[in-house]
N, C-alpha and C positions, 0 to 999 in steps of 0.2 A: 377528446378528454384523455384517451390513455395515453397520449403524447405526455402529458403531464402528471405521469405515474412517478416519475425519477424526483419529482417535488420531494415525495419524501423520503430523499434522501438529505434532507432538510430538518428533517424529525431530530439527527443527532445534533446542530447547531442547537436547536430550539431547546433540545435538553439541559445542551451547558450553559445556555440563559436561565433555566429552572435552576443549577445547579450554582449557578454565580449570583442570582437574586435571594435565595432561600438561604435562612440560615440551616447549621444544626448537619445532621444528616441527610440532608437535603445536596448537600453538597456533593453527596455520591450519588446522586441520579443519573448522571450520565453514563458511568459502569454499569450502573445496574439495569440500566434501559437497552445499552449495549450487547449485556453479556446476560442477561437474565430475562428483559421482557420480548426484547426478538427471538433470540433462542425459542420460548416456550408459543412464539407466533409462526415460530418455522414449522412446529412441531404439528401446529391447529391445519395450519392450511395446506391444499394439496400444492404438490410441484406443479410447476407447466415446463414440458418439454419441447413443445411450439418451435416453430419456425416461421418466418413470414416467404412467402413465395419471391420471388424474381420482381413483380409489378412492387409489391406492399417493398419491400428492402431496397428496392431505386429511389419510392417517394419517402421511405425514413431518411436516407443517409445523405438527400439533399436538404432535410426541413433546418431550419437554423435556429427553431427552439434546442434543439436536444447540444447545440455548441455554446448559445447563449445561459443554458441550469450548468454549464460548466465552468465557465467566466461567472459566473454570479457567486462562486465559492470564494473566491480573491477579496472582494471586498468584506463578504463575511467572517474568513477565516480572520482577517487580520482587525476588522472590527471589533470580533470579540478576545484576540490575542491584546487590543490596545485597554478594554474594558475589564480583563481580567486581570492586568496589570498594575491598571490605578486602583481596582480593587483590593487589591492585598496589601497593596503599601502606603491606602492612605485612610483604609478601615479601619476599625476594629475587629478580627479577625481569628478565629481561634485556630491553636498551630494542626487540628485534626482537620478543620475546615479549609486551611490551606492545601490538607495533600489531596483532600477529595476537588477540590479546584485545580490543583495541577492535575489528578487523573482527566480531569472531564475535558478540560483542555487539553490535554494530551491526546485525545481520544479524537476528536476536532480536528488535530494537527495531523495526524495520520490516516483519518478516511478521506474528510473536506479536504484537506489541502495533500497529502503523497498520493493518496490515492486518486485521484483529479491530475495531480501531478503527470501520475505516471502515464493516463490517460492522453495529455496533451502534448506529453513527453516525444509519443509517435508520430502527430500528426507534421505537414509539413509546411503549414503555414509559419514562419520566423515568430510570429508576433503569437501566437497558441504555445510557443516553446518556452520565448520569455516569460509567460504566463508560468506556466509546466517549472519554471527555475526562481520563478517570485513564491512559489507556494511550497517549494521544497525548502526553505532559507530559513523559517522560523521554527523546524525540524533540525538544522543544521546538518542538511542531509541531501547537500546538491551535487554530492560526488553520485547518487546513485542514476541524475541523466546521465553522462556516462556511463556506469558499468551498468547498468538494466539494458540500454539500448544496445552497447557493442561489446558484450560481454554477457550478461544472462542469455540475450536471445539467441547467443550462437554457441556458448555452453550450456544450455538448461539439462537437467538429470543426465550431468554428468559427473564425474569424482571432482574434474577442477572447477565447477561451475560453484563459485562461495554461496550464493541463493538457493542451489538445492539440498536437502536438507538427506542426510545417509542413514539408512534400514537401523531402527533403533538408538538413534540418536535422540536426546531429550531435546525439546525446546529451548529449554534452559541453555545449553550443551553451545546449540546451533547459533543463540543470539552474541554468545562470545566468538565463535570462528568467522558467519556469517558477516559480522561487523568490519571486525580487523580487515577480514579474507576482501570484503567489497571494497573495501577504501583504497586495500594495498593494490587490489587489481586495477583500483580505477584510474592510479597514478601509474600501470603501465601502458594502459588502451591508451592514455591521454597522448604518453610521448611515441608510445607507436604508431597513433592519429599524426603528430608535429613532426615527425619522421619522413611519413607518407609524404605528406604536403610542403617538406623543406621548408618547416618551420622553426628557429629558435625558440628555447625554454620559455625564452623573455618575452615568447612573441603576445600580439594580445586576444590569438587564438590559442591560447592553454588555458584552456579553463577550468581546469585545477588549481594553476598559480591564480588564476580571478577569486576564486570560491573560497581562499583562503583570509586575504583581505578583506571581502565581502561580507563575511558571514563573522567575525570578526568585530569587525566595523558597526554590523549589528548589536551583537552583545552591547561590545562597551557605548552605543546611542544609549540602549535599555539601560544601564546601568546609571548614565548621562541624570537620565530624565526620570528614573524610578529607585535610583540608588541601589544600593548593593541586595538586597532582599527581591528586588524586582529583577536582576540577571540573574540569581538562583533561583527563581521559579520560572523564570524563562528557557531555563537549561535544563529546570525538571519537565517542564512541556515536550522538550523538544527529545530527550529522552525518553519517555511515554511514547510520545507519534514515533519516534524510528524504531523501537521496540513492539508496537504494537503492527509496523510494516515487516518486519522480520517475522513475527509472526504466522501472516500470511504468506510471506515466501514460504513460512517451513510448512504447512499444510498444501502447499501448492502444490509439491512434488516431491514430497516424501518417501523415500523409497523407491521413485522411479529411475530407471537408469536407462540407457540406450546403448546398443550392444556396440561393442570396439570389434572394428570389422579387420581383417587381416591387416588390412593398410597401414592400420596404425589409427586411420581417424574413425570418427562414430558414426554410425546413420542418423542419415539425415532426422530433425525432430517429429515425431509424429502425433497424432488424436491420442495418442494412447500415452504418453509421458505427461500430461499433468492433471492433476486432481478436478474432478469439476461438480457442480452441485444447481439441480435445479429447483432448489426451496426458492420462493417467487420474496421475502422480503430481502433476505441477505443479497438477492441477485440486484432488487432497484437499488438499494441503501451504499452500493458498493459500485455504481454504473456497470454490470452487468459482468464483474471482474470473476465471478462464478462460472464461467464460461469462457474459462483460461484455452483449453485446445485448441480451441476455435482461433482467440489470440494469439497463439504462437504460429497456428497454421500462415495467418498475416497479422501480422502486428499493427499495419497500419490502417486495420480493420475498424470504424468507430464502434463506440460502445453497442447503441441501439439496434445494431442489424450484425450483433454476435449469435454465430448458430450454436442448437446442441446436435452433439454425434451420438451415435447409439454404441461406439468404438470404444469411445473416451471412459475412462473411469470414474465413476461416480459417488463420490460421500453419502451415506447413509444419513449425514445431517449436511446443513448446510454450512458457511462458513464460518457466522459467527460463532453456533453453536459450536463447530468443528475447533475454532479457537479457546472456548472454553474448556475443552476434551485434551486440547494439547498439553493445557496447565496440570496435569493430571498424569505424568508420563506412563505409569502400568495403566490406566484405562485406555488412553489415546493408542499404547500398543496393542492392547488386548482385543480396540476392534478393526484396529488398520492393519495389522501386519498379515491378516488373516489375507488381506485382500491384495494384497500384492504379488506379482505375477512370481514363481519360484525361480524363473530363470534371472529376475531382474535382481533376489538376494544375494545373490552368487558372484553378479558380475564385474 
C-alpha cells in the first residue's frame, strides 16, 4: 500500500475537476488547494527523513507501478486540457470564472505534466522521453528537455546557469531572466549538440527547429477547433504551468553557488548546492522533486529511491509552502538569506 502513496499526487487533477465543474469561486480551488490547504498539511505533519536500505531501494526501482502513476498523467493532463477548453467556449461562463480556470489548469500543467515531464525527461527509455516532450507541449515549454538536461545539470548554482536564481533576487526578477536566459541557451546546446554529431540546422535531429512547428501547430489545432477564445486561454494555461516551473527553479537553488576554482571552471555539483525539504506531502505531490541533491548527485536516479543527505540544505518549509514565501520577496529573504552559506554571497 505505500507503493501507492504518489496516488496523491492525483489530488491536484481531482481539484481542477472541482474547480471546472463548480461554478462561482469554486473556480479557484485548485490555487487554494495548492498554495493554502497543503502548505497548512506541510505545517500539521512531521517530516520523514527515511532512507530505504540497499534490499527495499533494488525492489522499489524495479516495481513498475511507480513508472506506470507516471504514464497515467498524459492522458490526464490532456483529458482535462481538452474539458477545460470546451468548457469556456461553449458555456456560459463568467470572465472571473475564467481566470480561476486558467489558474487551476495551469497549476495541472506544470506539476502533472513539466513536473512528470522533467522526471521522464532523464530516464532512457526513447519511448518515457517522447512521453517527457508530449507533456511539456501544452506548457509551450519543450525547449526546457534541452536545456534542463545539457544545460541546468552541468551549470546548476552557477552565475551562467539561467535556472539558478542570484542572492536577493526577486522571484518576479528571475521569471523574466530565467525565461528568455533558458530559451536563448536552449538554442545554443541544440546547435552545439548538431555540431558534435555533424549535423545540419535542417537536420531532423534539431529539435528546436521541431518544437517550433510543433507547438505552433498546436495552438492554431486549439484555435481550429475552439476558436479564438479557446487559444487565449490555452496560452494563459500554458503561461501558468511555465511560471509556476520557474518558480521551482528559483526556490531550488537560490543563492547557492559553487566555487570558481583557479582553473577557470567550478567544482564539481555537490549535496550542498540545492535546496531540499522533507515535508512528506509536497515530497509525494511533486514525485519526490523535494529531494533535488540527491537528483543532481544522479540525475538518472528514479523518483522513488531518491535519498535525504544530512549535508544538503534544508527549507524550514517545504515547497509548496516555500513557493508561496517566494511571492512575498521581504519575507522569502527575511528567512532564506539568513541561511545561506557567507562564502556562497560573495562568490
Amino acid at each position: 500500500m505505500k507503493d501507492l502513496k504518489y496516488l496523491a499526487a492525483f489530488t491536484l487533477p481531482i481539484s481542477a475537476v472541482i474547480s471546472l465543474n463548480f461554478n462561482g469561486y469554486w473556480s479557484f480551488f485548485t490555487p487554494f488547494y495548492a498554495f493554502v490547504i497543503i502548505p497548512v498539511l506541510e505545517l500539521l505533519l512531521p517530516q520523514d527523513r527515511t532512507n530505504f536500505d540497499d534490499e527495499e531501494r533494488g525492489i522499489k526501482m524495479n516495481k513498475a507501478i511507480f513508472d506506470w502513476l507516471l504514464y497515467l498523467n498524459v492522458p490526464i493532463v490532456y483529458g482535462l486540457l481538452i474539458y477545460a477548453l470546451w468548457l469556456v467556449t461553449s458555456q456560459s461562463v463568467a470572465h472571473f470564472e475564467i481566470v480561476g480556470i486558467t489558474l487551476s489548469l495551469g497549476i495541472v500543467l506544470g506539476t502533472n505534466g513539466i513536473n512528470v515531464a522533467h522526471e521522464l525527461g532523464h530516464r532512457l527509455k526513447t519511448n518515457e522521453r517522447y512521453f517527457a516532450k508530449f507533456l511539456l507541449l501544452p506548457s509551450l515549454y519543450m525547449h526546457f528537455y534541452i536545456e534542463h538536461n545539457f544545460g541546468h545539470h552541468v551549470n546548476a548554482a552557477t552565475n551562467e546557469d539561467p535556472a539558478t536564481a542570484k542572492y536577493n533576487q526577486t522571484v518576479y526578477s528571475f521569471w523574466i531572466t530565467s525565461v528568455i536566459r533558458q530559451y536563448i541557451s536552449a538554442w545554443k546546446l541544440q546547435l552545439k549538440i548538431l555540431k558534435q554529431n555533424k549535423s545540419d540546422f535542417f537536420s531532423q535531429k534539431n529539435d528546436m527547429f521541431w518544437y517550433l512547428p510543433i507547438q505552433t501547430i498546436y495552438l492554431v489545432l486549439v484555435w481550429y477547433i475552439f476558436g479564438l477564445t479557446g487559444m487565449l486561454f490555452a496560452l494563459g494555461a500554458a503561461i501558468v504551468g511555465f511560471l509556476l516551473l520557474e518558480t521551482v527553479n528559483y526556490i531550488e537553488h537560490y543563492g547557492l553557488l559553487r566555487t570558481k576554482l583557479p582553473s577557470g571552471r567550478y567544482e564539481r555539483v555537490k549535496k550542498i548546492h540545492s535546496w531540499n525539504s522533507n515535508h512528506v506531502v509536497g515530497r509525494i505531490v511533486l514525485y519526490e522533486l523535494t529531494r533535488h541533491s540527491d537528483h543532481h548527485y544522479k540525475s538518472s536516479k528514479k523518483y522513488q529511491i531518491l535519498d535525504y543527505h544530512d549535508i544538503s540544505p534544508q527549507m524550514p518549509y517545504g515547497y509548496p509552502t516555500s513557493m508561496v514565501m517566494s511571492f512575498l520577496p521581504p519575507l522569502w529573504f527575511k528567512i532564506m538569506n539568513p541561511r545561506i552559506p557567507a562564502e556562497m554571497k560573495t562568490s
